[in-house]
C-alpha positions in Angstrom: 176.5 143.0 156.4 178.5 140.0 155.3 182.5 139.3 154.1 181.1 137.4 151.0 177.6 137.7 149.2 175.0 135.0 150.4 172.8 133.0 148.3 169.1 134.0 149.7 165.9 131.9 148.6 162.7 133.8 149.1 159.0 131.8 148.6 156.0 133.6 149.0 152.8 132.9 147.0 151.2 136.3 147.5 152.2 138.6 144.7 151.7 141.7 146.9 153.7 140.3 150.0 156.7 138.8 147.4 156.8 142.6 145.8 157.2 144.2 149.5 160.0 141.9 150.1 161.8 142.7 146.8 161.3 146.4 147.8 163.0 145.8 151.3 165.5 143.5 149.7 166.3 145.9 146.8 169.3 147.7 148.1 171.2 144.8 149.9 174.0 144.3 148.3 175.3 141.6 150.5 173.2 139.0 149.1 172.2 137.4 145.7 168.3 137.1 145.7 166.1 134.6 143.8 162.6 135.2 144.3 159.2 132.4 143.5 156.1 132.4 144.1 155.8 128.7 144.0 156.9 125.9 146.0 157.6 123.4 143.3 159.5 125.8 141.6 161.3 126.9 144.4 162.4 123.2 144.8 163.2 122.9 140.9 165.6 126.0 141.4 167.2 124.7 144.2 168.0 121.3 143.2 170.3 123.1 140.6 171.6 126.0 142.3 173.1 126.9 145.3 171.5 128.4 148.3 172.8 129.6 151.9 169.8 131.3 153.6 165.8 130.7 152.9 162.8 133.0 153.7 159.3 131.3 153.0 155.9 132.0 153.8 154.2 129.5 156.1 150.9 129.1 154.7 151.0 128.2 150.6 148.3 126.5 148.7 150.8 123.4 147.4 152.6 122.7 150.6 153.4 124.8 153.8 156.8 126.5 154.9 158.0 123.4 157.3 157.3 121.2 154.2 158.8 123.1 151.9 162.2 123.7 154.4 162.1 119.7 155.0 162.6 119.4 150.9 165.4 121.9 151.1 167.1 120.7 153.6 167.7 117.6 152.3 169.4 119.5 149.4 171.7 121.6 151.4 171.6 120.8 155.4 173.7 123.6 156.1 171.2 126.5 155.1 169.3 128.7 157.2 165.7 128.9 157.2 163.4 131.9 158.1 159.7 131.6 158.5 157.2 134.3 157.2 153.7 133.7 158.9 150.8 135.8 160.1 149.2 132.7 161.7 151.5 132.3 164.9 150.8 129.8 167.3 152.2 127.7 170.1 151.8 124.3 168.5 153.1 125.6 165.4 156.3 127.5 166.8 156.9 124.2 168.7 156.8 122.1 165.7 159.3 124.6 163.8 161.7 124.9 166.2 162.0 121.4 166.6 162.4 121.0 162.5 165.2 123.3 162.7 163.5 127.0 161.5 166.2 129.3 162.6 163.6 132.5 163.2 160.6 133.6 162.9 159.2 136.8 160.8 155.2 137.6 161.9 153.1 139.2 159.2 153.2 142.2 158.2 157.2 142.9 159.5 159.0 146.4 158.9 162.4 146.6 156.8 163.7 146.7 159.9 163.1 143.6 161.0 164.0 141.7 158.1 167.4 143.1 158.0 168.0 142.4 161.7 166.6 138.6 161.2 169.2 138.0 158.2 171.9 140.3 160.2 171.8 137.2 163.0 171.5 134.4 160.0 174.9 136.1 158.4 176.9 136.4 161.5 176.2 132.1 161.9 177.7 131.9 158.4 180.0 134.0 158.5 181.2 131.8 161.8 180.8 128.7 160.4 183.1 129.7 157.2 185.6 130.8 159.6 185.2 127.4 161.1 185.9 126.2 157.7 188.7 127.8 156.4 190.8 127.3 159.9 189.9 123.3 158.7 191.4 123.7 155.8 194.5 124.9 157.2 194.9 122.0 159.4 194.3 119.6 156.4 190.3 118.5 156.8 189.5 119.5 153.3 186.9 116.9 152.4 188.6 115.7 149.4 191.7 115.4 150.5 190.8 113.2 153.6 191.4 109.4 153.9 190.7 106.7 156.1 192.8 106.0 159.5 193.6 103.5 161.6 197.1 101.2 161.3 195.1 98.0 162.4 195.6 94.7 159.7 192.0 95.6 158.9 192.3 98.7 157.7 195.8 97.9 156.1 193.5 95.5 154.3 191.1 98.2 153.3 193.7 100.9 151.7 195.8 97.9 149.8 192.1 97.2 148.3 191.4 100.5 147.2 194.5 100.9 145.8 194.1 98.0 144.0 190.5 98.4 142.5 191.8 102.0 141.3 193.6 100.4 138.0 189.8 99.0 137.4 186.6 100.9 136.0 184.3 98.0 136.8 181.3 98.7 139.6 182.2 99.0 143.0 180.4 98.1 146.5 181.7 99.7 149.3 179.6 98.4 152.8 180.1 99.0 156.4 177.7 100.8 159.3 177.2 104.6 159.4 180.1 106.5 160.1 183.0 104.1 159.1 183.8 106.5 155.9 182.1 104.6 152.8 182.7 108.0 150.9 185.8 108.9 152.1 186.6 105.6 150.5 184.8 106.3 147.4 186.9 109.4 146.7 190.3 107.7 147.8 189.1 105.2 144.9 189.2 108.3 142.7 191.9 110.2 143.5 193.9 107.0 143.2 192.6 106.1 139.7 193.8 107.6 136.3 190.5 109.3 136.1 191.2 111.7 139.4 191.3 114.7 137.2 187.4 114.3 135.9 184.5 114.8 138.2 183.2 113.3 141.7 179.5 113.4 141.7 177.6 112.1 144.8 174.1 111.1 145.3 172.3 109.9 148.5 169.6 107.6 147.1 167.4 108.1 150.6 167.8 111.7 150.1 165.1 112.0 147.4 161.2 111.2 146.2 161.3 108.4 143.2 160.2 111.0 140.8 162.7 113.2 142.3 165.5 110.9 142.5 165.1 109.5 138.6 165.6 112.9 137.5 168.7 113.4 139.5 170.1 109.9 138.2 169.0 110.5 134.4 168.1 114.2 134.0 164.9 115.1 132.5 163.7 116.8 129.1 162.5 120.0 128.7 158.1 119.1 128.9 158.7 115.7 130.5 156.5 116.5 133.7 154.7 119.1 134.9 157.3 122.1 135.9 159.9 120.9 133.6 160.4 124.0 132.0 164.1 123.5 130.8 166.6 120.6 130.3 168.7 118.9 133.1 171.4 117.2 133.1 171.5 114.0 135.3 174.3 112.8 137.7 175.1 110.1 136.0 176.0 112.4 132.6 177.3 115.2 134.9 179.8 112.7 135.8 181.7 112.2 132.5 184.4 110.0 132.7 184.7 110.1 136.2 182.8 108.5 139.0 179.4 108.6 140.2 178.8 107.5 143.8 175.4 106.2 145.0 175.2 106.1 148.7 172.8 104.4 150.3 172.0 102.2 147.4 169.8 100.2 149.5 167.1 102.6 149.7 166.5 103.1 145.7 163.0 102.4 144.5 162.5 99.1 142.8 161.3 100.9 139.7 164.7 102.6 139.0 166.7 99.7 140.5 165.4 98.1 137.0 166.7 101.2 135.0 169.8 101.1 137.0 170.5 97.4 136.0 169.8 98.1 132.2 172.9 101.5 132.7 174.9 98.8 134.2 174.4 96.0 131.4 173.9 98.5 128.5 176.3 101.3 129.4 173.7 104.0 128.0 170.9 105.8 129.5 167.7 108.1 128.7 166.6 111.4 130.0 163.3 111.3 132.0 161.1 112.2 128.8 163.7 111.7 126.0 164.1 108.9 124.0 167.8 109.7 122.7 170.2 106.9 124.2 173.3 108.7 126.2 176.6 106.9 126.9 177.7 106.7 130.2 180.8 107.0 130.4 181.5 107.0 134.3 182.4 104.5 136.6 179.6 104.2 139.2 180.4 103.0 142.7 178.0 102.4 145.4 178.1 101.9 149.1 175.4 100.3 151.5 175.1 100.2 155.8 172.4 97.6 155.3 173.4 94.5 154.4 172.2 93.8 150.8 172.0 89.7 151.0 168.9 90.1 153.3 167.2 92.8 151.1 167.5 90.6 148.5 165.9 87.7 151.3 163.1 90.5 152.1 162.3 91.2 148.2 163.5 94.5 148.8 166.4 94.5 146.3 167.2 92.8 143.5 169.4 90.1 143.0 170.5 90.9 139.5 171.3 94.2 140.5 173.5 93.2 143.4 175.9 91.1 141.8 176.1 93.9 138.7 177.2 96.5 141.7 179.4 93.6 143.7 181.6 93.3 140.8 184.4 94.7 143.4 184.0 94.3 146.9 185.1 96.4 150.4 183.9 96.1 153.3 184.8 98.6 156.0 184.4 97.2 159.3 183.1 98.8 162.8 185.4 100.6 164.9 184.2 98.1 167.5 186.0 95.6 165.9 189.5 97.4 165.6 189.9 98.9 168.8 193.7 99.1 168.4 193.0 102.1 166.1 190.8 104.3 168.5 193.5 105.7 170.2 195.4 106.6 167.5 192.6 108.2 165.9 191.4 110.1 169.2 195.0 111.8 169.3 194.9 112.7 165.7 191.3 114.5 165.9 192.8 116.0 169.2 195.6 117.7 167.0 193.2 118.5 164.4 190.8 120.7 166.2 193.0 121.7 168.6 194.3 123.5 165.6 190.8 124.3 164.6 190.0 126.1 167.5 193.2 128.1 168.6 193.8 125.5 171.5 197.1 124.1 173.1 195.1 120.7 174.7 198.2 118.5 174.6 196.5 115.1 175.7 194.2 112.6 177.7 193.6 111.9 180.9 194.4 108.6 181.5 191.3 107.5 182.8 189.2 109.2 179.9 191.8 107.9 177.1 190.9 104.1 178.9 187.2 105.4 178.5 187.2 106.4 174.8 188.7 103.0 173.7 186.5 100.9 175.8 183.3 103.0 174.8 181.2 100.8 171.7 180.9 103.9 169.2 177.6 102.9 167.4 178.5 105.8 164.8 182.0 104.6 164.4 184.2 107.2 163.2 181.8 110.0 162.5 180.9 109.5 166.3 184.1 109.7 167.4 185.2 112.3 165.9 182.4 114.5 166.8 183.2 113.4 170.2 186.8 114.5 170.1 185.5 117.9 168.5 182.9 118.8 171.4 185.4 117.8 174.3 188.6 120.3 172.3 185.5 122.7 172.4 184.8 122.0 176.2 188.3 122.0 177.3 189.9 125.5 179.2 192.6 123.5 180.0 195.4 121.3 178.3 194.1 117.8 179.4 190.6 116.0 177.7 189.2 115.0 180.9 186.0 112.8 181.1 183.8 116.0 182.2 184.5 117.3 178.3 183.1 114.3 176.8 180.1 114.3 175.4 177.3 113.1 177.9 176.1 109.8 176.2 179.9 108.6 176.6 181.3 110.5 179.8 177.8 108.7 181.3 179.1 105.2 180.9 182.0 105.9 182.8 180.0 104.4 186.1 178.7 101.8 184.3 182.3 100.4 183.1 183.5 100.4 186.9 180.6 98.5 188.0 181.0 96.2 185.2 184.6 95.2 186.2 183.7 94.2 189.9 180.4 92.7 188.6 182.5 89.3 186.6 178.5 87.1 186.9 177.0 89.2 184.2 175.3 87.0 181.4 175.1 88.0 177.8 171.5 89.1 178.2 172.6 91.4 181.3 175.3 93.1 178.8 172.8 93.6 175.9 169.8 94.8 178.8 172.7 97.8 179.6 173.8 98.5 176.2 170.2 99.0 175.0 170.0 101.2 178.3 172.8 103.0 177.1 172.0 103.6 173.6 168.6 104.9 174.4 169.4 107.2 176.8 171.7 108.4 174.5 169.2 108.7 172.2 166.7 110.8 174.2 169.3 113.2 175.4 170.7 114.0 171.8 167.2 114.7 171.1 166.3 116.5 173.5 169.5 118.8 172.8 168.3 118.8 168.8 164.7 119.6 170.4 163.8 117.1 168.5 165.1 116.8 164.8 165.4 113.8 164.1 167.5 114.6 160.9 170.0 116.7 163.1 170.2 113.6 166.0 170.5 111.2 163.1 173.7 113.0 162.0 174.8 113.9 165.2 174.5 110.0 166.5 176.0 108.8 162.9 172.9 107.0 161.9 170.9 107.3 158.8 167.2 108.9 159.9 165.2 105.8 159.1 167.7 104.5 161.7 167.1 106.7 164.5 163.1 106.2 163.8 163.2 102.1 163.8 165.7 103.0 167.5 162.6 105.3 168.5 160.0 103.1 168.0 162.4 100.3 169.6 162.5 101.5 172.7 159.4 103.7 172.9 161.0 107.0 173.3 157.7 109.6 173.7 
C-alpha cells in the first residue's frame, strides 16, 4: 500500500466493533496499529507518540469523533482523520467536513472498504512526503532555516540573536503572526554553545490547563485520573538545551505562577510529585500580543514579564520593511520552483509592483504561501497577477483607483482595508469550508484571531 509504514490510530468504544477492525487490520503490513477503546486514552497515547492517520467512531460515551479529532489535531495538524458512524446525517456530514474529517466509513463497512478509505489517505501522504523531501533538497529543512530580509531592521534582528546566543538568561521574542518568532528561537540555538542538546517547542494556546501543566512539568504515575505511567515534561525533556514557549500570552494564570517560581528557583515538580527537578534549560518565549497591555488587562502578570524580558527582540511587520519583500518574493520563487519541477524565471512587472505594495497581514508566512500557490498556478515562466492568490490578485483594482483617487482621508483608507481583509477572510473560508483552524494558518493568524476578525465584521 505505502513506501514507508504509517502510524494508524484507531478509537472505538464498542468491544465487538474494535475486534472486527483488528481482524480487518490484521494482515496490513503497511501500517503500525494502536488500538483504544477510550477517548481519554486515546489522547494520553497520542500526546506521546506519533500518529499519521486516525479512525474513530463517532458516537462515544466521553466525547464524540469531531471532539476527539479537534484534540488530535492540535497535536499533529498534519494527520488524517476517518470517521466511523452508523448515525449519518446531513447536518452532521456538514459539520465534519468543515472540521477537516477526510472520509467517511458508515456502520457496518466490509474489509473492502476500509482498505480502499486508507488506500486514498496513504496516497495524500505519500504525496505530501514527496513534497517534503523535494524541500529538503532545495534547503527548507525547518531547522536549518533563518530569517531574510537585508533591510537595517532585520540587520538589527540577526546582530541580536547572535549576540544573546553567548547568554543562557530568558528570552522574549515578539512580533505579529507570521514574522518567524521560532525561526528566531532556533537561530538562537543553533548559534549558542548548547546547539548540540535538544529544541523542544510548546504552543501554550495549543493545550487545556490541565493538559498544558503536564506537558510543561510531566506528571507522576497516579497523579490524575488516567495517569497510568510517568511522563516526562518539556521542560526536563529539554536538558540543557532550550525550551520554547510560543504564545506565552495565552498560559493560564495558575501556571503563569508556577512558571515564575521555575524562573526564580531554577527547579520544578512533576504534576503529583513532590521531588524538586533542576532545570537545566534555557527557556525562551515569544508573544504576537503585546504583553504591556495584558499586564493593563490583568491578564498577565507583571512579575512574570520582566522574569521572561530579561533579553529582548522584536521582529517587526513586513509592512514596515518593504525594501525586503522583493527580495524575499524572488527567493521563495527559486525555492518552490525547485520544489515543484518548474523553470518560472520571474515577475511580471506589474504583479512584482503588486506583491510589494500589498499590506501582508500574515507577514512572511503569508507571503510565502502566496509565492507557493502562484509557482503552483503558473504553466508558464512569468508569475503573473492571475496566479496570485485571490485575496491579493483582488486588490489589484483597488490600488489603481487609489492612485488617481489623491482626496482619500485616513478613514477612507482604513473603511477599504477592513473591506479587504474581510473579504479575504470569507473567501479563505469558504475554500477551507469553514475550518477556522486551517484559515487561521492559511491567513497567518492565530485561531482566536480569526474568531475576534469574524465576530468584527460579522461574517455569517
Amino acid at each position: 500500500m505505502a513506501g514507508r509504514k504509517y502510524r494508524l490510530l484507531v478509537v472505538e468504544d464498542d468491544e465487538t466493533s474494535l475486534k472486527v477492525v483488528k481482524t480487518y487490520l490484521k494482515n496490513n503490513s503497511d501500517m503500525e496499529r494502536s488500538f483504544f477503546n477510550s477517548p481519554s486514552e486515546a489522547l494520553e497515547w497520542a500526546a506521546n507518540n506519533p500518529f499519521d492517520i486516525v479512525l474513530t467512531d463517532y458516537k462515544m460515551p466521553e466525547m464524540n469523533g469531531m471532539e476527539l479529532c479537534s484534540h488530535l489535531r492540535e497535536i499533529n495538524p498534519d494527520a488524517f482523520f476517518l470517521l466511523m458512524t452508523a448515525f449519518a446525517e446531513l447536518n452532521m456530514a456538514i459539520e465534519a467536513i468543515r472540521s477537516g474529517i477526510f472520509d467517511f466509513l458508515a456502520k457496518p463497512f466490509m474489509q473492502q472498504e476500509l482498505e480502499t478509505a486508507l488506500g486514498r489517505v496513504v496516497a495524500h501522504l505519500e504525496l505530501k512526503n514527496e513534497n517534503v523531501e523535494l524541500r529538503k533538497l532545495v534547503g527548507e529543512e525547518g531547522q536549518k532555516r533563518t530569517l531574510s530580509g537585508s533591510s537595517k531592521e532585520m540587520n538589527i534582528v540577526r546582530e541580536k540573536l547572535l549576540i544573546f546566543s553567548q547568554s543562557d538568561a530568558p528570552a522574549l521574542i515578539t512580533g505579529e503572526t507570521g514574522v518567524g518568532k521560532e525561526i528566531a528561537a532556533r537561530m538562537l540555538h543553533s548559534f549558542s554553545s548548547h546547539s548540540d542538546k535538544p529544541f523542544v517547542a510548546i504552543n501554550c494556546s495549543a493545550f487545556a490547563e490541565t493538559l498544558l501543566e503536564s506537558e510543561l512539568f510531566g506528571h507522576e504515575k497516579g497523579a490524575f485520573t488516567g495517569a497510568d505511567k510517568v511522563r516526562i515534561g518539556r521542560l526536563e525533556m529539554a536538558g540543557e538545551g532550550i525550551v520554547f514557549l510560543d504564545e506565552i500570552s495565552e498560559i493560564p494564570q495558575t501556571l503563569q505562577v508556577k512558571l515564575l517560581r521555575v524562573l526564580q528557583e531554577r527547579e520544578f515538580e512533576r504534576v503529583g510529585g513532590n521531588r524538586p527537578i533542576k532545570l537545566a534549560g534555557r527557556i525562551i518565549s515569544a508573544s504576537n500580543q503585546t504583553l504591556t497591555d495584558e499586564m493593563a488587562k490583568g491578564r498577565f502578570r507583571e512579575d512574570l514579564f520582566y522574569r521572561l524580558n530579561t533579553l529582548h527582540i522584536h521582529i517587526p511587520p513586513l509592512r514596515d520593511r518593504k525594501e525586503d519583500i522583493e527580495e524575499m518574493a524572488n527567493t521563495f520563487l527559486i525555492r518552490f520552483s525547485a520544489t515543484y519541477g518548474k523553470e518560472i524565471r520571474s515577475f511580471d512587472e506589474s504583479t512584482m509592483s503588486l506583491v510589494k505594495t500589498f499590506g501582508w497581514p500574515g507577514n512572511v508566512r503569508q507571503l510565502e504561501n502566496a509565492i507557493e500557490y502562484a509557482v503552483l498556478c503558473c504553466n508558464d515562466t512569468t508569475i503573473m497577477t492571475k496566479h496570485l492568490p485571490s485575496e491579493i490578485g483582488a486588490t489589484e483594482e483597488k490600488i489603481e483607483q487609489s492612485e488617481t483617487a489623491q482626496t482619500d482621508d485616513d478613514s477612507d483608507i482604513l473603511n477599504r482595508i477592513s473591506a479587504m481583509e474581510k473579504r479575504s477572510i470569507l473567501e479563505s473560508l469558504e475554500t477551507n469550508r469553514w475550518n477556522k483552524s486551517q484559515t487561521a494558518r492559511d491567513l497567518g493568524m492565530t485561531r482566536r484571531q480569526l474568531i475576534d476578525r469574524i465576530k468584527k465584521y460579522d461574517i455569517v
